[in-house]
Structure formats: C-alpha cells, structure tokens
N, C-alpha and C positions, 0 to 999 in steps of 0.2 A: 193227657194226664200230666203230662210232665210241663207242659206252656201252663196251665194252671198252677202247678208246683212253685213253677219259675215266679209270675207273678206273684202269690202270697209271697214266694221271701223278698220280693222286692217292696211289695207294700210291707212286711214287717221290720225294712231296713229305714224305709220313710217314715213307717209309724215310732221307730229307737229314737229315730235323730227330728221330730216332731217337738213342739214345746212341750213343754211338761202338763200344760192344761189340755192338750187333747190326747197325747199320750195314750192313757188308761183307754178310752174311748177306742183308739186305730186298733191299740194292739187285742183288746175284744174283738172287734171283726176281724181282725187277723185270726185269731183261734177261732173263731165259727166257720170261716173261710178254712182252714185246716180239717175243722170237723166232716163240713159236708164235703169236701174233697175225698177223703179218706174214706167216709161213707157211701159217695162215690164207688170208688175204687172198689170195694168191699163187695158191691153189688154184682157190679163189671164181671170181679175174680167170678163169683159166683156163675155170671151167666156161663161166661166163657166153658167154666167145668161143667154144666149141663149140656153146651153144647160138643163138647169134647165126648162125653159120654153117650151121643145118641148112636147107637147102632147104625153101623153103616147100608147094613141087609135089607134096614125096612125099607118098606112100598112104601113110600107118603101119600100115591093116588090112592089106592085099597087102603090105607088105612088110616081109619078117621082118626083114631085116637091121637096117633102120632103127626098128624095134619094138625089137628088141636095144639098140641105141644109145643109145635113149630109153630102156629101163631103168634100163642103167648109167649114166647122165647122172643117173636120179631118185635111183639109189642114192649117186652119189657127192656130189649136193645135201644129202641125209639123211644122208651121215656127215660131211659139212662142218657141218651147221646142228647134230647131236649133239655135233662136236668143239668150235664155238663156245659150246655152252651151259657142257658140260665147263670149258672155262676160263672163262667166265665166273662159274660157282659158283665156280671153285677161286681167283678175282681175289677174289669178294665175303669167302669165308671168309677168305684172306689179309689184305682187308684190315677183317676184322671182329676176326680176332688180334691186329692189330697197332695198334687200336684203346685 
C-alpha cells in the first residue's frame, strides 16, 4: 500500500510540473489512481477485521460453515492482492509514459 502510495505522489509531482496541455489529463488519473488505491485499502481494512474476529475455538475440519468463510475470506485476499498488483502495473506503466 504504501509503494502504491509512493508512486501516485510521484506521478502527481510529474503530472504538476507536466505542460499545461496534458496537465488536466495526469492529474485525473492521478485521482482515480487515489481513488482505487484508497478503495483498496478500505477492502483490505475490511478483510483483515473479519479475519481478526474469527474465533479461535473453531474446528475448520468439522465445520463446514466456518471452512466456507475461510474460503471466501482466501478468495477475497487473492482478488484484493491481484486488484493491488493491477494497479500497481498500471501506476508504473503510467508513470513510465509520462516519463
């Protein structure tokens, strides 16, 4: 989160000092880049507190429900950690264009 971080302010420092005609353009994917980052993050917080909250007691072999939970818990870590990569290719190629 924080190399993602790192790069938007660095492409929003490229996008300041940019000419004035593409300007308006960087610094829009600068804030969408902000947005989904943040969105990001928001999910993350999320999972993490579900996963802070699962009982330590349970049986995960005996019990199915809590086997379930744990899946979609892995599954929504794996499409958090494929959507972070996602943007973070598409921060570097941005800011390897605008280079």
């Amino acid at each position: 989160m924080a190399e993602a971080q790192r790069f938007i302010s660095e492409i929003e420092l490229e996008a300041k000092a940019a000419p004035l005609s593409y300007r308006g353009d960087m610094l829009a994917n600068v804030r969408q880049f902000r947005e989904i980052n943040a969105n990001f993050h928001t999910k993350l917080r999320k999972i993490n507190e579900k996963l802070i909250n699962v009982p330590n007691s349970v049986s995960f072999s005996a019990d199915t429900k809590s086997s379930s939970k744990d899946d979609k818990l892995q599954k929504q870590i794996l499409k958090g950690s494929r959507i972070l990569e996602q943007t973070s290719q598409s921060i570097e190629r941005y800011k390897n264009i605008s280079v």
